[in-house]
N, C-alpha and C positions, 0 to 999 in steps of 0.2 A: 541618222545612223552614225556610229563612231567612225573616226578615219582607221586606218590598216597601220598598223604600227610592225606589223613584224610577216613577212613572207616566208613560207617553208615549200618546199617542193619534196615531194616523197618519192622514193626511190631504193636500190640496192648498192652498198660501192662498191669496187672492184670493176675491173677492165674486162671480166665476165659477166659481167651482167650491163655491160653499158650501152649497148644497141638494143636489152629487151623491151617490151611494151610496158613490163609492169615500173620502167624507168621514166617514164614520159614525167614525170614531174621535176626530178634529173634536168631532162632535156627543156624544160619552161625555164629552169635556171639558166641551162646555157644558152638559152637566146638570151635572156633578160642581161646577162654579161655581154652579150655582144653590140647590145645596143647602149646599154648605160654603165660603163667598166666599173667594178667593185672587186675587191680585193678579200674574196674569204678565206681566210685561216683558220686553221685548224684549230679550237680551243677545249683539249682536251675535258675540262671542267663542266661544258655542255656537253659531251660528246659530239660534237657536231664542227663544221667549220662558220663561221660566221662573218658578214661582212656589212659596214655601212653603206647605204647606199642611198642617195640623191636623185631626186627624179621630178627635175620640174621643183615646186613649191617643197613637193614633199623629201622627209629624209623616213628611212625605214632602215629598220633591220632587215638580213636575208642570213636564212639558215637552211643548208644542206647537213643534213644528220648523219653521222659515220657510222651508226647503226645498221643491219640489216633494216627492212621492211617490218616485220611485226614485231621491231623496238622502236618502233617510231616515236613513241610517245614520252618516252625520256628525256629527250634531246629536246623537244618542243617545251614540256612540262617547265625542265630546265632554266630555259632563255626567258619565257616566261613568266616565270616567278622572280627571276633575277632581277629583271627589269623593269616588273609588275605589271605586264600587257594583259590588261582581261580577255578573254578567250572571243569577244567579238571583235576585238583589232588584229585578230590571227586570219592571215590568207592562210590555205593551207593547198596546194597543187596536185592534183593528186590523179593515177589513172584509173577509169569506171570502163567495165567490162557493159554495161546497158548500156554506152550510148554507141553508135557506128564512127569507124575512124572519120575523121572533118568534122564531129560532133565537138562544143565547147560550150557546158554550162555552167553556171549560178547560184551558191543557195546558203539559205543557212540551216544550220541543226538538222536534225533529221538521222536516218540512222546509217551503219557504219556498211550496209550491204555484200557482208561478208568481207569487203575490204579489212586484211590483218593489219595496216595501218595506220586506219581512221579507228579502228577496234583498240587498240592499243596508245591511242592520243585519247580518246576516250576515256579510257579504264586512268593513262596518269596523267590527263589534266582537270579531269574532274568536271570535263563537260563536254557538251555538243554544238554549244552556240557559238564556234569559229566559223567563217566565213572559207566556202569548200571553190575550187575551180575543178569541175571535171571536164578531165579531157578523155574522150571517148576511144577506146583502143578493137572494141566491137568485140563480140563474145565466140567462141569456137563452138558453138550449140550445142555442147554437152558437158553435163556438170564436171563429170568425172575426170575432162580434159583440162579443167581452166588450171588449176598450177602449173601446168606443160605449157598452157599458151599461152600467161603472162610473162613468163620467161625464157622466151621465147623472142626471137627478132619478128617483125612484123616485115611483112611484104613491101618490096620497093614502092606500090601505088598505095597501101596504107601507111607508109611512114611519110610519104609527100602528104597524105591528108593529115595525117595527128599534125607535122611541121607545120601547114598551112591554118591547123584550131589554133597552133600556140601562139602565132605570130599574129591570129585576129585580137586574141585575148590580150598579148601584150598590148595592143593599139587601141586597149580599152581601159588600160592598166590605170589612167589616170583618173576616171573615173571609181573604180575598184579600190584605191588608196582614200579616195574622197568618202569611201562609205557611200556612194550614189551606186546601188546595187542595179536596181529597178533600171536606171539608164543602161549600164553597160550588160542589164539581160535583155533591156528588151533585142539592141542591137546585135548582138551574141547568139540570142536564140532565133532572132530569124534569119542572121544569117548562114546557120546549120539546115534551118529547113531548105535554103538557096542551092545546099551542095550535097541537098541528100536524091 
């Protein structure tokens, strides 16, 4: 499996939208900052802000997009091509309404599950085969509701659970950069089934 040359977290900016669910990708950055400091700046040319960052062995890019959510795919396209990252060395962080909050999985390709901004890296990067982390924000059981509830604040005892997926995933982060997928799911996924 290729190593991870470039981590994106998906999200909305603004100070309005920063406690919502549909932000949890957002928030995989801001741990990721608090454990291994990086410096993103804002590089209008991606639209996004970008930072180098160092982790162990490995060095990676990390991109936060200035984009709303269903422009995500600019910003990634972007870095990207710039740099020449083929779409299997792209982490991509992203929150899944399927899985229940303290859910954190693994995958690659596959399709965008009405996600507007796995739908829109999609459509401008010209593929599916980047490497996805979902972190699970659990669904509001009715269709008609879900843009209400992704933006939306999530509940004190579900935002300690989404906190507690991110901080297992970072703690696998090293394997995840290595392309050893298989390891950091097996560990990942059973220990969702532990806290469900």
């Amino acid at each position: 499996m290729a190593a991870i040359s470039l981590i994106t977290g998906l999200g909305n900016p603004g100070s309005g939208y920063e406690a919502t669910r549909h932000n949890a990708g957002f928030w995989f950055l801001d741990v990721l900052a608090q454990r291994w400091p990086m410096d993103l700046r804002v590089e209008n040319r991606f639209r996004g802000a970008l930072a180098d960052l160092r982790i162990d062995r490995h060095r990676v890019r990390v991109l936060r997009p200035e984009t709303f959510m269903n422009e995500s795919g600019s910003p990634v396209a972007s870095v990207a091509n710039y740099f020449d990252f083929a779409p299997e060395k792209i982490l991509v962080i992203h929150d899944d309404l399927d899985l229940p909050p303290g859910s954190v999985r693994v995958k690659r390709g596959g399709g965008h599950g009405g996600h507007n901004g796995l739908r829109d890296i999609f459509s401008k990067l010209g593929s599916r085969d980047f490497i996805r982390l979902r972190i699970g924000i659990g669904h509001p059981g009715i269709a008609d509701e879900v843009t209400n509830y992704v933006l939306q604040k999530p509940s004190a005892v579900d935002r300690v659970a989404i906190f507690d997926a991110i901080d297992r995933a970072t703690e696998r982060l090293d394997e995840l950069l290595d392309g050893e997928l298989e390891l950091a799911m097996n560990v990942l996924h059973r220990d969702a089934k532990d806290t469900l």
